[in-house]
N, C-alpha and C positions, 0 to 999 in steps of 0.2 A: 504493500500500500504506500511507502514512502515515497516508490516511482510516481504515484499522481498526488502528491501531499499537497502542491504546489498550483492545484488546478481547481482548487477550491477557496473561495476567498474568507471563508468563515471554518473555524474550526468545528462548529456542530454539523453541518452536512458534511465533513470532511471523515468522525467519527461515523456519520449514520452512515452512508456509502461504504464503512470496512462492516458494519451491520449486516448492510445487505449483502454483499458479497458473502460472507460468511456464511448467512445462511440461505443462498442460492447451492452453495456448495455441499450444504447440511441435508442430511436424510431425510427432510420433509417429505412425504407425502405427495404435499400439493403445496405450491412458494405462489405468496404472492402479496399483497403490500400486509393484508389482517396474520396469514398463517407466518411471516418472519416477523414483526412485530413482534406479535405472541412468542416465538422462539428468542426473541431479543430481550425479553423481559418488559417491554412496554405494553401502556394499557389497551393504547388506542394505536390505527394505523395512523393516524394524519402525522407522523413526524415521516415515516418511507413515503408516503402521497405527495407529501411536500417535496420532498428532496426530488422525486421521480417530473413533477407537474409545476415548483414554481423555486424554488433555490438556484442561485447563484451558481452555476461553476462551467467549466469549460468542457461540455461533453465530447466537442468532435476533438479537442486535442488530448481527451484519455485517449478515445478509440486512438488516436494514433501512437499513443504511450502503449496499450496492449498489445498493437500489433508489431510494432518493434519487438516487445519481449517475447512475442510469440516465434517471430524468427529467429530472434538469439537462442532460442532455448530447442527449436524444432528445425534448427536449419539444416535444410536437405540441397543439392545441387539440382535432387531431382525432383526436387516438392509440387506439386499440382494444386492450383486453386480453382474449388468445388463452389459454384455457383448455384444454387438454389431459394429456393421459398420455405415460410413456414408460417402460420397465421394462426390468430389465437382467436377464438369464439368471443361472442358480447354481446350481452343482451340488448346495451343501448344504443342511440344514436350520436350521442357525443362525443367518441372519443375519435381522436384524428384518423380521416383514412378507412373509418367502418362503413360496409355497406354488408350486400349480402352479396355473395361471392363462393365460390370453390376453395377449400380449404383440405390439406393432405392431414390437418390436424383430425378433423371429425369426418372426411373420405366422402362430402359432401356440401351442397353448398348451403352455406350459413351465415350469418349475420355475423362476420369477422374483421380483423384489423391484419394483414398482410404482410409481412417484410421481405424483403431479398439479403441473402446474409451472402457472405465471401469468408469459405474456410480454406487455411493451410492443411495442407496436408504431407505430411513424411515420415520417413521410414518410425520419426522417434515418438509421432502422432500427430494428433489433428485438432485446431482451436478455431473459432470463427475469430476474424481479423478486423471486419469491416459491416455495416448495415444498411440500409436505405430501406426507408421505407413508404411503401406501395400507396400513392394517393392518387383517387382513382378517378376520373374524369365527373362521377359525379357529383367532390368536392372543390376538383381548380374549374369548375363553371360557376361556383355559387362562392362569390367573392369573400361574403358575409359569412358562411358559415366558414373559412376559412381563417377567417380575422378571429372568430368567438373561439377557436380551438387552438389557438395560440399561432397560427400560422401567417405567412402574407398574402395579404390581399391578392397577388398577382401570381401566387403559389403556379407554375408552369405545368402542365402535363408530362409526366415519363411514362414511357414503358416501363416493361418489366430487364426488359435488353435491355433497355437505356442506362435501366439504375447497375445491372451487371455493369456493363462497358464504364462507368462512372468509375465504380468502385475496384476494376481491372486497372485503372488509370492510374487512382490514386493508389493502390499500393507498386507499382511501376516508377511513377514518379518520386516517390519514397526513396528509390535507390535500391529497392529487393528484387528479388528476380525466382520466376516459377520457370518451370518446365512445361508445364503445361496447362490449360485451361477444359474444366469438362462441365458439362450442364445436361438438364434435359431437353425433352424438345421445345417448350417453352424458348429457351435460348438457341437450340441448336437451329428454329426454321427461322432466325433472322438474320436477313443478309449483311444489314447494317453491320450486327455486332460481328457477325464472319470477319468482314471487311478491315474492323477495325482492327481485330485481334491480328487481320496476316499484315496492316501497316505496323502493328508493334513488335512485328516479326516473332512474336507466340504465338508456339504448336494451341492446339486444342482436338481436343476429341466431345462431338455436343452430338447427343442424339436428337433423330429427326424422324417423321410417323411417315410410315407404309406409303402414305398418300404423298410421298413428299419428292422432285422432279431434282435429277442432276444428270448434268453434261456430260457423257461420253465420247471417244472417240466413233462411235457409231449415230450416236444422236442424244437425243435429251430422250429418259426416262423415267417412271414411277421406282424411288427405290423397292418395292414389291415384285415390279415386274422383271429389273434386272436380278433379285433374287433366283427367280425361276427360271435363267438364264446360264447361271454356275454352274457348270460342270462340275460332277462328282470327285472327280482329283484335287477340284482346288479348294474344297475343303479342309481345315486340318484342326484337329482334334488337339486342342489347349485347355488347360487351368484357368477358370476363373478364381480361383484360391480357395483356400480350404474351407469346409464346413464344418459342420460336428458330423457326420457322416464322411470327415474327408475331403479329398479335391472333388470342385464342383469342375465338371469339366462341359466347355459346349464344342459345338463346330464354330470355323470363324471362315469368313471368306471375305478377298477384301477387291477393290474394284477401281481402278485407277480412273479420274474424273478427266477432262479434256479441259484445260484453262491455259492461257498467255504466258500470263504472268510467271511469274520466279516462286518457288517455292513446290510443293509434294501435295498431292488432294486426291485423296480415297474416298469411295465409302465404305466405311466396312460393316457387314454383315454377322451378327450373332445368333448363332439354331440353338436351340434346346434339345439335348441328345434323346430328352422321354417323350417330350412333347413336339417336337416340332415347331416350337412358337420362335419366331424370328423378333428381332431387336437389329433397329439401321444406326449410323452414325457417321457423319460429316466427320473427317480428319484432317487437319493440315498441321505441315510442318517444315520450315524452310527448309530443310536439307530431308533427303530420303531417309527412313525407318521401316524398321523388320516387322512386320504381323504381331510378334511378341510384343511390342512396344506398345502397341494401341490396347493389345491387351490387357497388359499390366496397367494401362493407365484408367481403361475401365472398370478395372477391380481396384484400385484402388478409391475412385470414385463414391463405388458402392459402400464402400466403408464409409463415409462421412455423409451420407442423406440425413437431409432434416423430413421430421412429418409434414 
């Protein structure tokens, strides 16, 4: 905690924040401003309410105080940053960015508030780095409700890319460097973010749905249909890493894309050896990689999903 001592201008929310931390970290159950409170020995929550909704302190330069210490402590050469969603339920209307919307939290859509997180990932493990969060056309139109939720008036519209590619930038510009970038299809069908990632010369590996079209040297396709097009030999039988039953092994096949430009663009293909179920994915990477490569960097992906 001494690392952010300096980001708080009053010593009580400087105390309450090693509180909460504490017990976000603690076996609770269920964390949230009443059940750490209560584990904190306080009566009421309004002292975490406060700190969370109207105290003083410098929150975008902790997250950048975290994400420094997250690389010192987990620095990999070949660390991948994991771009996903994660969204919390709510009952009301007030709180910034709520509507009703699809949520991996309750695996349906519900009255939620959204974020886009950016985790490191490597070999010595994995921490989220970076946040933004998801406000959605139905708040940067309504000026007002904007302004009442502590936000500005002229709050702009992002994607869900957009807030990715934001948060890709700023740990970039930081001075750190990943190996790679993975998402779902969420990010993987947007071309913008493709775009930006092969200008900052980072690989990525972002899945993309069945329905989704890329350039061949024979023509533009459905990744589904060029599926059905693999020949049986170019199959090969890889680790997605271990289970509790062992290596999860699939098929993989991978598909060289037709582009101008400078750099390596596959798609590559993942079968399910019981089932049959196929999984696509957009790859780039300025210089050529081995089929193991995309591999490994889909399993490790899988390790760091938020709900």
């Amino acid at each position: 905690m001494s690392r952010i001592a300096g980001r708080f201008a009053r010593v009580e929310p400087r105390r309450r924040a090693k509180q909460l931390v504490f017990g976000l970290l603690s076996d609770l159950p269920r964390k949230n401003c009443w059940t750490i409170a209560e584990w904190a020995g306080e009566a009421t929550p309004d002292g975490m309410q406060h700190l969370l909704g109207r105290a003083k302190w410098e929150a975008d330069q902790v997250r950048d105080d975290l994400r420094d210490y997250v690389v010192e402590h987990l620095h990999d050469d070949q660390a991948v940053l994991v771009v996903d969603e994660t969204g919390d339920v709510k009952k009301g209307t007030g709180t910034v960015g709520v509507q009703r919307q699809y949520t991996g939290t309750a695996g349906r859509i519900e009255n939620a508030q959204v974020a886009v997180y950016l985790v490191y990932a490597g070999r010595r493990g994995h921490a989220a780095v970076d946040r933004e969060l998801y406000v959605p056309r139905s708040w940067t139109s309504a000026p007002d409700c904007c302004r009442a939720a502590g936000l500005g008036g002229e709050t702009p519209f992002a994607t869900k890319p957009e807030l990715a590619a934001r948060m890709v930038a700023r740990f970039l510009d930081a001075g750190h460097q990943a190996a790679w970038i993975v998402g779902d299809e969420v990010y993987g069908g947007n071309p913008k973010l493709r775009d930006a990632l092969e200008k900052r010369g980072i690989g990525y590996v972002l899945a993309v749905a069945c329905s989704h079209e890329v350039t061949t040297g024979a023509g533009k396709f459905r990744a589904d249909t060029l599926a059905k097009k693999v020949p049986r030999r170019a199959w090969q039988k890889l680790s997605a890493g271990a289970g509790a039953k062992g290596h999860r092994f699939y098929d993989w096949a991978v598909i060289d894309l037709a582009d101008p430009r400078p750099g390596s663009r596959q798609l590559l293909i993942r079968r399910n050896r019981s089932t049959g179920e196929l999984a696509y994915y957009r790859c780039y990477s300025p210089t050529p990689v081995p089929l193991t490569t995309w591999c490994g960097t889909v399993k490790r992906s899988a390790l760091t999903r938020f709900s």
